[in-house]
C-alpha positions as a printed Julia matrix, in Angstrom:
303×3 Matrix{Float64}:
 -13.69  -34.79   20.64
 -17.15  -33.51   21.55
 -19.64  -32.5    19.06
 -22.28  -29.9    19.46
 -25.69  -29.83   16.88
 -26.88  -26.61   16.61
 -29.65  -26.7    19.12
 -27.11  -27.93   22.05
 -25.0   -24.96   20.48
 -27.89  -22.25   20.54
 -29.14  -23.59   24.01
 -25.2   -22.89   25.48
 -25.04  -19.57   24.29
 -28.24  -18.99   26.13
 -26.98  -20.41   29.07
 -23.86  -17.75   29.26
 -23.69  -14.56   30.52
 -23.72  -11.58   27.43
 -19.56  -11.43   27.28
 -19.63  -14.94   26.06
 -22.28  -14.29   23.27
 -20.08  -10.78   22.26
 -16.94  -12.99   22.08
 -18.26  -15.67   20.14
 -19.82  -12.76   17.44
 -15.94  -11.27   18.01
 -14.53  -14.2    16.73
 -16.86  -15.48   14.49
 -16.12  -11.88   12.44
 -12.41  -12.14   12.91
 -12.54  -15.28   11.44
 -15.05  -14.29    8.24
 -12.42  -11.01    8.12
  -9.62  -13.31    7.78
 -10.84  -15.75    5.79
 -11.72  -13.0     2.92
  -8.83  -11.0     3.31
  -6.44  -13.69    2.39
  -8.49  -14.51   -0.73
  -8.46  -11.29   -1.52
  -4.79  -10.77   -1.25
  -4.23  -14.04   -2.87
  -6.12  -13.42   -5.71
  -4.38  -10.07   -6.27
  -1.2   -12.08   -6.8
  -2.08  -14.04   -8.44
  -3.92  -11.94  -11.33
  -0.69   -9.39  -11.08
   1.31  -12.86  -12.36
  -1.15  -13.71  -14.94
  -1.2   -10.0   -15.99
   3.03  -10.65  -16.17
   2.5   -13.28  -17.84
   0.48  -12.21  -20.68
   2.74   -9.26  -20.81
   5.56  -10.9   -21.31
   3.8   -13.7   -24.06
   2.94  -10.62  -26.32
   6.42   -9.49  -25.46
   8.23  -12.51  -26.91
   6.29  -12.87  -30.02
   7.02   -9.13  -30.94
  10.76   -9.67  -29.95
  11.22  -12.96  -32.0
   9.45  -11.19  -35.23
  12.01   -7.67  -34.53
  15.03  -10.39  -34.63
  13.87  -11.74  -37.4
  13.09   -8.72  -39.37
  16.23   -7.12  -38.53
  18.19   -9.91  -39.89
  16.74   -8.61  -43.18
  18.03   -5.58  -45.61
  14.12   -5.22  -46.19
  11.14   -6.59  -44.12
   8.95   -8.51  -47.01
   4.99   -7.27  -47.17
   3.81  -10.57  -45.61
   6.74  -10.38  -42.54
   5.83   -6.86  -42.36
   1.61   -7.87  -42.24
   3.49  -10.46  -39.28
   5.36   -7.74  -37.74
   2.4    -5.04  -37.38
  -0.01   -7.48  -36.01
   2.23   -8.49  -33.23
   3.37   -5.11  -32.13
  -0.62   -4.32  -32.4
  -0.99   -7.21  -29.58
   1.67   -5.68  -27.37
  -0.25   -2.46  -27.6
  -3.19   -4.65  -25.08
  -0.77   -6.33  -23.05
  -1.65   -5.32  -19.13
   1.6    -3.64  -17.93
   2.99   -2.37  -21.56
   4.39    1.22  -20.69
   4.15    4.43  -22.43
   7.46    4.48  -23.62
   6.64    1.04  -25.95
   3.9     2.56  -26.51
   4.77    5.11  -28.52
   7.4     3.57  -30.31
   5.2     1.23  -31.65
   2.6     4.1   -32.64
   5.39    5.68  -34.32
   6.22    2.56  -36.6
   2.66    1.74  -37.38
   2.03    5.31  -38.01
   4.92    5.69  -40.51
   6.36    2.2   -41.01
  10.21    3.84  -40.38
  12.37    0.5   -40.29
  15.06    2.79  -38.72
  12.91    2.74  -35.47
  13.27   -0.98  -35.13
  16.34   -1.16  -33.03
  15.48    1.24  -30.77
  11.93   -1.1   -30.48
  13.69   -4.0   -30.14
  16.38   -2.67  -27.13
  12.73   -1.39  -25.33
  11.23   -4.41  -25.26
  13.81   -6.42  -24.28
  15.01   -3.95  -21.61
  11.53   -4.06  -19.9
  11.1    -8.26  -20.34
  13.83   -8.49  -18.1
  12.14   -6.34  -15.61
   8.51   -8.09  -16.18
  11.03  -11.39  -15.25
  12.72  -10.51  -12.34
   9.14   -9.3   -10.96
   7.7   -12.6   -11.83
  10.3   -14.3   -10.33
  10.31  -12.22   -7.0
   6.02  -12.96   -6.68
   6.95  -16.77   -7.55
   9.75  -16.43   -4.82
   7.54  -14.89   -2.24
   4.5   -17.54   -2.82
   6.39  -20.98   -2.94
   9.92  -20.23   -0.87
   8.9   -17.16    1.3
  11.67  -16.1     3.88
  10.87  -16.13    7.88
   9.95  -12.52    7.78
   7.9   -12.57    4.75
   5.88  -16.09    5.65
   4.68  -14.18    9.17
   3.78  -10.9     7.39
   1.77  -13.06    4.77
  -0.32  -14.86    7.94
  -0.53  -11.78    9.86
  -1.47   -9.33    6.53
  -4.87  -10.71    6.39
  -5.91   -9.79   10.16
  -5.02   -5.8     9.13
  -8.42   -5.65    7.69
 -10.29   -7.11   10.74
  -8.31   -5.04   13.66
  -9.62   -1.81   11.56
 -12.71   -2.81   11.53
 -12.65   -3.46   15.12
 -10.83    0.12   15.74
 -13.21    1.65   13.23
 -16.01    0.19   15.59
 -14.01    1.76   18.72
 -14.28    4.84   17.09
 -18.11    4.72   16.21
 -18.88    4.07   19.82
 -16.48    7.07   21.37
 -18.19    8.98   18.68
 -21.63    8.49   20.2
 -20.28    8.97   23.44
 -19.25   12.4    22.62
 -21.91   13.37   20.47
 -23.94   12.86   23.84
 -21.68   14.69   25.7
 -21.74   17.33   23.44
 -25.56   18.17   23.66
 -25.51   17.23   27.03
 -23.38   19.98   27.83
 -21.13   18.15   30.03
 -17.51   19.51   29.09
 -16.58   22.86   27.83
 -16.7    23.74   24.36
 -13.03   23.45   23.86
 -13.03   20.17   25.31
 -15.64   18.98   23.05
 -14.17   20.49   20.15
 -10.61   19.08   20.5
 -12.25   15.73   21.11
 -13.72   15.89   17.8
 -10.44   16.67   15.55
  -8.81   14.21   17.49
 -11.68   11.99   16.74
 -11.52   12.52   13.01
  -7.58   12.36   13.01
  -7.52    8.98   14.56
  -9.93    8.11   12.04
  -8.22    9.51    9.24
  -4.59    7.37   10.64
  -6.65    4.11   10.56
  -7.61    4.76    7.0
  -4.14    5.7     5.84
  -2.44    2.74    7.51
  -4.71    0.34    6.19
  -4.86    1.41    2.45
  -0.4     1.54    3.2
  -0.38   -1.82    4.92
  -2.85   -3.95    3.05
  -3.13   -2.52   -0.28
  -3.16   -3.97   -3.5
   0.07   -3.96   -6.07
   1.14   -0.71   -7.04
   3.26   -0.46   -9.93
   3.77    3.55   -9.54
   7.69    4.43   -9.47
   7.14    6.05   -6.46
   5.02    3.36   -4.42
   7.05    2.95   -1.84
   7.65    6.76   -0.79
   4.23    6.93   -1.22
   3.37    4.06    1.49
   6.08    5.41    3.42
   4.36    8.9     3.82
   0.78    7.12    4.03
   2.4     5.43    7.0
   3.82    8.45    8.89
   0.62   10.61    8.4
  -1.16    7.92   10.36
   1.27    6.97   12.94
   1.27   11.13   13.92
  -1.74    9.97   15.92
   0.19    8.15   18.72
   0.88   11.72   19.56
  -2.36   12.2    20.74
  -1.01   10.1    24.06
   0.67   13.77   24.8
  -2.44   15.65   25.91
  -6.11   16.61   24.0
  -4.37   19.76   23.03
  -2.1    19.14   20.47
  -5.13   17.52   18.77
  -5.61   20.65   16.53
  -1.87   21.0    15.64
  -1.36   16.9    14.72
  -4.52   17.36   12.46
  -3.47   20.3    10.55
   0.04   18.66   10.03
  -1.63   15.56    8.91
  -3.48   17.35    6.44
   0.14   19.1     4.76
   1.26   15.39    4.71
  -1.57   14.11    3.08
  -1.87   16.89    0.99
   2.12   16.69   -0.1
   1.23   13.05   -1.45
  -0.25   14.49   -4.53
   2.78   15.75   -5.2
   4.22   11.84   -5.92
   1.62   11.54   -8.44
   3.25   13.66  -11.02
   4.36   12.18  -14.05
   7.82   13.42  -15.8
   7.2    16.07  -18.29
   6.79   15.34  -21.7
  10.41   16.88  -22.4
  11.74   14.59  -20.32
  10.2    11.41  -21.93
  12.07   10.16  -25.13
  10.08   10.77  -28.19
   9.09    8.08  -30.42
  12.23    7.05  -32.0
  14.72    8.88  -29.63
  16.32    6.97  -27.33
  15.73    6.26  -23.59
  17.59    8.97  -21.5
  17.63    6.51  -18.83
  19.89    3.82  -20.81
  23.15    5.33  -20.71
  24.67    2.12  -21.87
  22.5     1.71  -24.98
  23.96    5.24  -25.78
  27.18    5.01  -25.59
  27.16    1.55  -27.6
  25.39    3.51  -30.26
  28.05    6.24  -30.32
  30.49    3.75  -29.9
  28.94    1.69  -33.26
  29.0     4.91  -35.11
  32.36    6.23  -34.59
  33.8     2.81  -35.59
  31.88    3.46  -38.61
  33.26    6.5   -39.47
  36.61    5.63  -38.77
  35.85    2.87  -41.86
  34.73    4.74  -43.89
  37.99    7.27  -43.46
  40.04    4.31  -44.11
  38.47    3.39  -46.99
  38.55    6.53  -48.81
């Protein structure tokens, strides 16, 4: 194994020619690129687990303190003191939604022991999705499949080949900003050469915020990575010819601009309202129509 101080290091790098000195600074980047990337990524996961985590602590208190009310005709002052306080915590857990939310404004607001059940089924329903995501992050981290351990390695270099393309870009840039004062090409030339320059730019940007972004919990995540993806891979058709430069940006820019449209969030007549129950549990519905008809029926009997 041979050793090098840094004065037999700094007097080698003198000695080669300028392509050895670039692709020691080349790697020597790629490496620092690396390095932070996967830190960064890793401590994403991790704080998305601890943010599950904490979620589903304040989840489990409220849930054991529902059971135990419910097991009650009437929720005693002190249990009820109990009760508010811990459905007051799930209000600041990380990933509580808006639908437990307002159920638990409701309650406090009006202290309706009617809206319990419905509470209860909520939180419950979401724990187990809170699990089975904290299960699939602890899946991918300690027993990753084949496909999954290579795109955790190769994630981390996204960050550092944009860069490197970014750089590409600066220098063609420069290039054709002195080509363009120079006078050297027509004007349409020079013109197309600049939206394709900004489109190329604008597909590195959208593949690296789809590729190596940071957890999204929005519904509609993956369509939105999906269309992120195909706005920037509509650059490869600038291999056709310079001038379909002006047509690729302008449908980029629909795409891009069609995105917003995934941001929408249902309208508020399509949200349950605190204390009505969750149009999207069908189950929970029909058990409660199911629970009250067999009460009826009871009641008929009895009379």
């Amino acid at each position: 194994m041979i050793i090098l101080s840094l004065p037999d290091s700094i007097a080698w790098l003198h000695q080669q020619d300028h392509s050895a000195l670039a692709a020691f600074i080349g790697l020597t980047i790629l490496a620092s690129l690396y390095g932070a990337s996967r830190y960064s990524i890793s401590r994403n996961e991790q704080l998305r687990l601890e943010y599950i985590m904490l979620t589903l602590e304040r989840y489990a208190a409220a849930s054991a303190t529902l059971i135990t009310a419910l097991q009650q005709a009437r929720v005693p002052d002190t249990e009820h003191k109990e009760l508010n306080e811990r459905l007051l915590a799930c209000r600041t857990a990380p990933y509580a939604t808006d639908n437990v939310l307002s159920l638990i404004n409701a309650f406090i607001a009006d202290g309706d022991e009617a809206r319990l059940p419905l509470l209860l089924r909520t939180i419950e329903r979401e724990s187990e999705q809170l699990i089975a995501e904290r299960n699939r992050l602890l899946e991918l981290r300690e027993r990753p499949g084949w496909g999954s351990w290579i795109w955790r390695v190769c994630r981390p270099l996204l960050p550092a080949l944009c860069a490197f393309v970014l750089g590409g870009l600066l220098l063609g840039s420069l290039g054709l900003l002195h080509t363009s004062f120079s006078g050297g090409s027509d004007t349409e030339s020079i013109v197309f050469s600049w939206i394709r320059l900004i489109s190329a730019g604008l597909a590195l940007l959208l593949i690296f915020l789809a590729t190596s972004g940071g957890p999204n919990r929005h519904p509609r995540a993956f369509s939105m990575r999906l269309l992120a993806l195909i706005t920037g891979l509509l650059a490869l058709l600038h291999l056709a010819g310079l001038w379909l430069a002006p047509y690729i940006l302008g449908l980029q820019g629909l795409l891009l601009l069609g995105g917003f449209r995934l941001n929408g969030r249902k309208p508020r007549k399509a949200r349950p309202y605190a204390g009505q129950a969750d149009p999207a549990a069908p189950d929970t519905l029909v058990q409660d129509a199911e629970t009250i008809s067999l009460m009826i029926s009871e009641d008929d009997q009895v009379q």
